[in-house]
DSSP file (Angstrom, degrees, kcal/mol; ACC not computed):
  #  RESIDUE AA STRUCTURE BP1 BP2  ACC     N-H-->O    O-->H-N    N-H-->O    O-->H-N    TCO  KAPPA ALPHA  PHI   PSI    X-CA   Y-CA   Z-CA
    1    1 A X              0   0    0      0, 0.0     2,-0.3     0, 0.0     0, 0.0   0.000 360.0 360.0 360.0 146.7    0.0    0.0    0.0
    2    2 A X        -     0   0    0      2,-0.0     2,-0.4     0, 0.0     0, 0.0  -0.817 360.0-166.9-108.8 129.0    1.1    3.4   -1.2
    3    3 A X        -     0   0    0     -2,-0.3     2,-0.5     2,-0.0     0, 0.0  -0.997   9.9-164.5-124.1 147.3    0.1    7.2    1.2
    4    4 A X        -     0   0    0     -2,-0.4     2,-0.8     2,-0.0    -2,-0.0  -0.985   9.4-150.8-114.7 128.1    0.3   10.2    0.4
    5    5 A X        -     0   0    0     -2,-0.5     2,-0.4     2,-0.0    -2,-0.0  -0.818  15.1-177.8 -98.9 127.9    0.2   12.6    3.2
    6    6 A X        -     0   0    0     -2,-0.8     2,-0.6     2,-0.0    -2,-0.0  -0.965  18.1-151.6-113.0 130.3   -1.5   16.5    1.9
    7    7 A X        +     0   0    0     -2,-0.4     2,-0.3     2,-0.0    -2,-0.0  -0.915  39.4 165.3 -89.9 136.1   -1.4   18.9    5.0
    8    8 A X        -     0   0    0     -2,-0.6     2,-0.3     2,-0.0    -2,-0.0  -0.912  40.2-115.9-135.7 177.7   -4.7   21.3    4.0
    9    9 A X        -     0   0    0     -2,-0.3     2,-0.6     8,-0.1     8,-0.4  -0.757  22.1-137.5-104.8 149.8   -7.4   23.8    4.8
   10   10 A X        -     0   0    0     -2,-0.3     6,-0.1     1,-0.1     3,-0.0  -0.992  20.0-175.5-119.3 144.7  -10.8   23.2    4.7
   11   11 A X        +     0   0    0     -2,-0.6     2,-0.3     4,-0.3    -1,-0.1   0.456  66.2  29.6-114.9   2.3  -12.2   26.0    3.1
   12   12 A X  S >  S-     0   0    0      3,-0.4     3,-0.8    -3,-0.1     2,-0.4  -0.857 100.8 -86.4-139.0 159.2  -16.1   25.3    3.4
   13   13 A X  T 3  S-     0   0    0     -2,-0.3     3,-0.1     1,-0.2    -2,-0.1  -0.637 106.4  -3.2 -81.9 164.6  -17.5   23.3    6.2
   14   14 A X  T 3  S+     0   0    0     -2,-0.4     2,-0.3     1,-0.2    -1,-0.2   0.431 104.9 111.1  31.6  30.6  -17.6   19.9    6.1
   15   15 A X    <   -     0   0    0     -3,-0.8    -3,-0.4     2,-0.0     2,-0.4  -0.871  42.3-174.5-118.5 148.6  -16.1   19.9    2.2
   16   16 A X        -     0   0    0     -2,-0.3     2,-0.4    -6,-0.1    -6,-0.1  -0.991   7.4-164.7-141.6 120.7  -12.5   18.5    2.0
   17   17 A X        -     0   0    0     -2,-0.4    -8,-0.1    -8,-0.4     2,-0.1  -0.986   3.7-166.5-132.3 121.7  -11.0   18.8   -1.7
   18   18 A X        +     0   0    0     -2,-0.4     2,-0.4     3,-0.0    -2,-0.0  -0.290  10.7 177.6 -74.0 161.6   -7.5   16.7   -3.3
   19   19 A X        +     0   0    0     -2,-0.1    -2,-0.0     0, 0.0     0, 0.0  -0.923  59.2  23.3-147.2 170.5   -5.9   17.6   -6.2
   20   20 A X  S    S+     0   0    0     -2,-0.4     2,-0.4     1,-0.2     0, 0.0   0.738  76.0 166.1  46.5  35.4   -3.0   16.3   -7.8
   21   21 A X        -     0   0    0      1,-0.1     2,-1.0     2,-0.0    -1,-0.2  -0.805  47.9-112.3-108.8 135.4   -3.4   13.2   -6.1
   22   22 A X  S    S+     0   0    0     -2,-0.4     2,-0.4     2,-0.0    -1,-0.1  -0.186  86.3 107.5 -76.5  49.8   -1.0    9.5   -7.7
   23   23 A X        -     0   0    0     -2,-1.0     2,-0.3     4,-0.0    -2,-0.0  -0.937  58.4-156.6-141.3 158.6   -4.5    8.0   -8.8
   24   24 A X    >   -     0   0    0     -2,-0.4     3,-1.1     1,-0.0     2,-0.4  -0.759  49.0 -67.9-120.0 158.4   -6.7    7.3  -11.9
   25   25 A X  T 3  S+     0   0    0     -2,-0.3     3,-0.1     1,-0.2    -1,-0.0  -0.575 120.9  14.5 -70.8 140.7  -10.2    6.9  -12.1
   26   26 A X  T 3  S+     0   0    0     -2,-0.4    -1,-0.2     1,-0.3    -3,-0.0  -0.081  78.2 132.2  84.2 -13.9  -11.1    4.2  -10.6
   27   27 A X    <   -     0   0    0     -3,-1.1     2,-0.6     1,-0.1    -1,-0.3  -0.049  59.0-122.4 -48.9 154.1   -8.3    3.3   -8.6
   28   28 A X        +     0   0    0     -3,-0.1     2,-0.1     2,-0.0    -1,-0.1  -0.947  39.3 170.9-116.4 132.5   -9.9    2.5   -4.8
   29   29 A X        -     0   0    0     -2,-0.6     2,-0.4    -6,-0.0    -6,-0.0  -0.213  28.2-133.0 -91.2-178.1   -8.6    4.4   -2.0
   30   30 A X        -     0   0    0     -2,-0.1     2,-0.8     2,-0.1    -2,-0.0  -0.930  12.0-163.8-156.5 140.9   -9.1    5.1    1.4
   31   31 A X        +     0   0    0     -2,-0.4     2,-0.4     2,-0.0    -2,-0.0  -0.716   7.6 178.9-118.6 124.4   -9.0    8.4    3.2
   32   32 A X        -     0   0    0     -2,-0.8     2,-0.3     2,-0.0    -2,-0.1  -0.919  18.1-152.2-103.8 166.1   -8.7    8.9    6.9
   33   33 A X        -     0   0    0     -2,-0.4     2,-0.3     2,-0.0    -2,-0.0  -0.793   3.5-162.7-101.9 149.1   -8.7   13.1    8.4
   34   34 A X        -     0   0    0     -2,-0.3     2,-0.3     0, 0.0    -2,-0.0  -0.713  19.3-133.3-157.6 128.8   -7.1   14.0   11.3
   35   35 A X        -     0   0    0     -2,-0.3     3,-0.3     1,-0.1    -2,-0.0  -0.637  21.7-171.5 -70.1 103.9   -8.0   17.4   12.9
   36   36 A X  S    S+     0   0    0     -2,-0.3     2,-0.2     1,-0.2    -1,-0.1   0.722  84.9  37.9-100.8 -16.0   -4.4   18.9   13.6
   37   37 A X  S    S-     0   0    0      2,-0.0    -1,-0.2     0, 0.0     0, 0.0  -0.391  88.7-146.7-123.1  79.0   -6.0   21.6   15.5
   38   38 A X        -     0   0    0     -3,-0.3     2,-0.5    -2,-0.2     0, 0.0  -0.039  28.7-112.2 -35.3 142.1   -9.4   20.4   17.8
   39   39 A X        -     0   0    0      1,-0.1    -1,-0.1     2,-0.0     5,-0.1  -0.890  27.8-121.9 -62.4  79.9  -12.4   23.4   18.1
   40   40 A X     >  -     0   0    0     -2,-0.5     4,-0.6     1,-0.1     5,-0.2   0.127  27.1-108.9  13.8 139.8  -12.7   24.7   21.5
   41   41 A X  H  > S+     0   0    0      2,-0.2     4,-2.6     3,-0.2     5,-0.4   0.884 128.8  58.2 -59.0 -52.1  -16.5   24.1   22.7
   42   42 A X  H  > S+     0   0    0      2,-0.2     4,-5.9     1,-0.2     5,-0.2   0.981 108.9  38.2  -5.0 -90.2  -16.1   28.1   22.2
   43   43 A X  H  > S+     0   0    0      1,-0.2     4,-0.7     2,-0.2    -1,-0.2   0.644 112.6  54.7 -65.8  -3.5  -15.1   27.9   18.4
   44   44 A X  H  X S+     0   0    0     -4,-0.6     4,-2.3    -3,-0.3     5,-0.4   0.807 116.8  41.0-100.2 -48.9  -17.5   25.1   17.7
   45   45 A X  H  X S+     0   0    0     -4,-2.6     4,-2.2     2,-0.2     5,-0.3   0.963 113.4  50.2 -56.6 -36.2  -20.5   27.6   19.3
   46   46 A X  H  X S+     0   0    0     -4,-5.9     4,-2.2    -5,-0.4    -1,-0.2   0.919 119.7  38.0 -79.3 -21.2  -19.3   30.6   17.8
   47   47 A X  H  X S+     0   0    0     -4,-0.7     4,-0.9    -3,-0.3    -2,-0.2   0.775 113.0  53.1 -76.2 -30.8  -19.2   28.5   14.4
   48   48 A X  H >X S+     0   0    0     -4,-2.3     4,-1.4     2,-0.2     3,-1.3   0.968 110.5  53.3 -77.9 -52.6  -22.4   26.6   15.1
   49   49 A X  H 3X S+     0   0    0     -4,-2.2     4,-3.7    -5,-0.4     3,-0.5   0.908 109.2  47.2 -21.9 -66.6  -24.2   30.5   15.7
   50   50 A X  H 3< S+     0   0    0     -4,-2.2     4,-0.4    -5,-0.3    -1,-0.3   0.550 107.2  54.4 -95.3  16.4  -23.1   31.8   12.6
   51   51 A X  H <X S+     0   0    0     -3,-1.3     4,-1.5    -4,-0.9    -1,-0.2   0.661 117.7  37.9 -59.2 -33.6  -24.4   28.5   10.6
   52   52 A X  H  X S+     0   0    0     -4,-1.4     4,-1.7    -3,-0.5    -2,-0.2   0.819 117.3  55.7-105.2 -30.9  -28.2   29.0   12.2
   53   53 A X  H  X S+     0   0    0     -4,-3.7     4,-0.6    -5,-0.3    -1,-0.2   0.915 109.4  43.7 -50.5 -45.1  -27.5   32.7   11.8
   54   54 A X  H >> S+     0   0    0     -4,-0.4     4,-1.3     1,-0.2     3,-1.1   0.877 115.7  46.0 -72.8 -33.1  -26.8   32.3    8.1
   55   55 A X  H 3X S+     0   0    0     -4,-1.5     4,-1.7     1,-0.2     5,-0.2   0.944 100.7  63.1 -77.2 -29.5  -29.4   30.2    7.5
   56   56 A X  H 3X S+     0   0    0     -4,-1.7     4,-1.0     2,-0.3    -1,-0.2   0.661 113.1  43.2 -15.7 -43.5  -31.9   32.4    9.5
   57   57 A X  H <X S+     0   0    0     -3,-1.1     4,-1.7    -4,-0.6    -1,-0.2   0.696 110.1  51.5 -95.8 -29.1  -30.9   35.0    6.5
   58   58 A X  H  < S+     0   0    0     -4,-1.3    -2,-0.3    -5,-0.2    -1,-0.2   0.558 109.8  49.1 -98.6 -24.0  -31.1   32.8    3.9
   59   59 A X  H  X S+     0   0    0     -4,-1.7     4,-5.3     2,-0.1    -2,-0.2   0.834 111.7  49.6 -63.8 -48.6  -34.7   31.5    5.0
   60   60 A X  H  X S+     0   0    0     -4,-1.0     4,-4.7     1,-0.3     5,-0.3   0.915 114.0  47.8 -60.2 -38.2  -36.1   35.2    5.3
   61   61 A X  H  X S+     0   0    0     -4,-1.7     4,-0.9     2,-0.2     5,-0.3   0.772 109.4  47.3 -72.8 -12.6  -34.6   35.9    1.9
   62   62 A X  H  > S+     0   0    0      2,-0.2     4,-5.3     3,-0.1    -2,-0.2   0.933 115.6  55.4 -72.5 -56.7  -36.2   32.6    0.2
   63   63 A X  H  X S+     0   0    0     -4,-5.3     4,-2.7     2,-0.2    -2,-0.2   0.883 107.1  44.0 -48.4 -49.8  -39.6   34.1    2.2
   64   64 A X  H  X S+     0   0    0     -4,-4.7     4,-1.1     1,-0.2     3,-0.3   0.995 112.2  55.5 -77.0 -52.1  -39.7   37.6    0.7
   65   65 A X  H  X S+     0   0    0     -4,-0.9     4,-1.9     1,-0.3    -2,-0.2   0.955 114.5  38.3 -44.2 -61.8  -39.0   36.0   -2.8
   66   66 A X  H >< S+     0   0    0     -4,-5.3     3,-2.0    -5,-0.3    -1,-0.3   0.960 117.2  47.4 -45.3 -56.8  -41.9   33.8   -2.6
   67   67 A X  H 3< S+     0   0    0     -4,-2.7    -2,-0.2    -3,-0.3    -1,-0.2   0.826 115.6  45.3 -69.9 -27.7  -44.3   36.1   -0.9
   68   68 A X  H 3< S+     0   0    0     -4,-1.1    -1,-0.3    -3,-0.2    -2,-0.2   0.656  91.6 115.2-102.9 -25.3  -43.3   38.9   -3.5
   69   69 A X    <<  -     0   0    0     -3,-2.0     0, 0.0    -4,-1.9     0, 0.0  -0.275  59.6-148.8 -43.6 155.4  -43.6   36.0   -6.9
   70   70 A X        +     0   0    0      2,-0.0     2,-0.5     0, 0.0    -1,-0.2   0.248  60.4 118.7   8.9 -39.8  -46.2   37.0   -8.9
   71   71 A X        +     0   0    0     -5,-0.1     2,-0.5     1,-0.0    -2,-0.1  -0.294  33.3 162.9 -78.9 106.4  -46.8   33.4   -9.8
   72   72 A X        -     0   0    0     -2,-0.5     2,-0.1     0, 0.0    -1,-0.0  -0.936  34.8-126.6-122.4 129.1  -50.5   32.0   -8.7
   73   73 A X        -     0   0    0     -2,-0.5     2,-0.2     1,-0.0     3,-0.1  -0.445  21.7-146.8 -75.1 165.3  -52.0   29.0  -10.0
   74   74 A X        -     0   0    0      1,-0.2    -1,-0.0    -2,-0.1     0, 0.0  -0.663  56.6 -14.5-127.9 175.1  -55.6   29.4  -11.4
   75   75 A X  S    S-     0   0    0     -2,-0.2    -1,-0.2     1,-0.1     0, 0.0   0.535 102.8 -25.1   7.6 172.9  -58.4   26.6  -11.2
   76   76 A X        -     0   0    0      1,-0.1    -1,-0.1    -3,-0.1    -2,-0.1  -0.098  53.2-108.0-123.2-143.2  -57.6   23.3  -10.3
   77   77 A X        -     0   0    0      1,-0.1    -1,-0.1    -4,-0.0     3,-0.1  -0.150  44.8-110.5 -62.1 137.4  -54.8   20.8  -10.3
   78   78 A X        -     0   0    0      2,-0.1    -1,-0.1     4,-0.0     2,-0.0  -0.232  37.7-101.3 -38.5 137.3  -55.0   17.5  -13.0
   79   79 A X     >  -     0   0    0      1,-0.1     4,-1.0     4,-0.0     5,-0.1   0.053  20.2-114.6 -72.7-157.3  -55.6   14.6  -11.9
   80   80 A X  H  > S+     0   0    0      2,-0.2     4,-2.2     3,-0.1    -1,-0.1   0.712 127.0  47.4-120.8 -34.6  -52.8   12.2  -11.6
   81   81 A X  H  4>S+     0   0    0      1,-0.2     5,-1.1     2,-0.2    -1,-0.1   0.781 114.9  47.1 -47.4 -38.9  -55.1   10.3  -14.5
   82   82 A X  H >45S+     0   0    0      2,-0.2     3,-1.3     3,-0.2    -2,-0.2   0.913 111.7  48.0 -82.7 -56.5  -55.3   13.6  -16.3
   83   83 A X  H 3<5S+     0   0    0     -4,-1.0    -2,-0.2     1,-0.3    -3,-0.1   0.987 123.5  33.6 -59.6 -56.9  -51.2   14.4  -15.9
   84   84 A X  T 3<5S-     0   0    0     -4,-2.2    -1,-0.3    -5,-0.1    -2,-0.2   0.457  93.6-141.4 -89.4  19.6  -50.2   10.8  -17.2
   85   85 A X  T < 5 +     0   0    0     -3,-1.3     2,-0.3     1,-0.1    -3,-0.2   0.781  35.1 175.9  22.2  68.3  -53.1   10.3  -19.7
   86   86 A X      <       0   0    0     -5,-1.1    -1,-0.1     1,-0.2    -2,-0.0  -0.673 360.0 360.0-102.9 132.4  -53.4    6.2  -18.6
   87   87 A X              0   0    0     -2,-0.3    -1,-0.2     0, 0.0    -2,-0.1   0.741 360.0 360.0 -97.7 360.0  -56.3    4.2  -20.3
């Protein structure tokens, strides 16, 4: 068995990206991570905050886009008979 050790950043949470790495498609691997610097209970709240924060922002903005859409359906929906025309 062959390793390659890459020291990195993770630059998104919970996304971890190789490059240049002694493989072909297909080859099978196996990857372990090791955390060379552990999160404080601190830095894992103050990150967890501004995750529920972001999404928080990112709901409200989803919300005024809907409520603002123009887009209303008129009479109503086909039936599921209707949609897939089944004899």
């Amino acid at each position: 068995m062959n390793a390659v050790r890459i020291e990195t950043t993770i630059e998104r949470d919970g996304e971890l990206h190789l490059k240049q790495l002694p493989c072909r498609q297909g080859d099978k691997v196996e990857a372990i991570v090791l955390l060379i610097e552990p999160l404080s209970p601190e830095q894992r709240a103050a990150m967890d905050a501004a995750r529920e924060q972001a999404r928080e922002e990112a709901l409200k903005r989803f919300s005024a886009r809907a409520h603002a859409s123009r887009f209303r359906s008129e009479g109503p929906y086909p039936t599921r008979d209707e949609l897939h025309e089944r004899d």
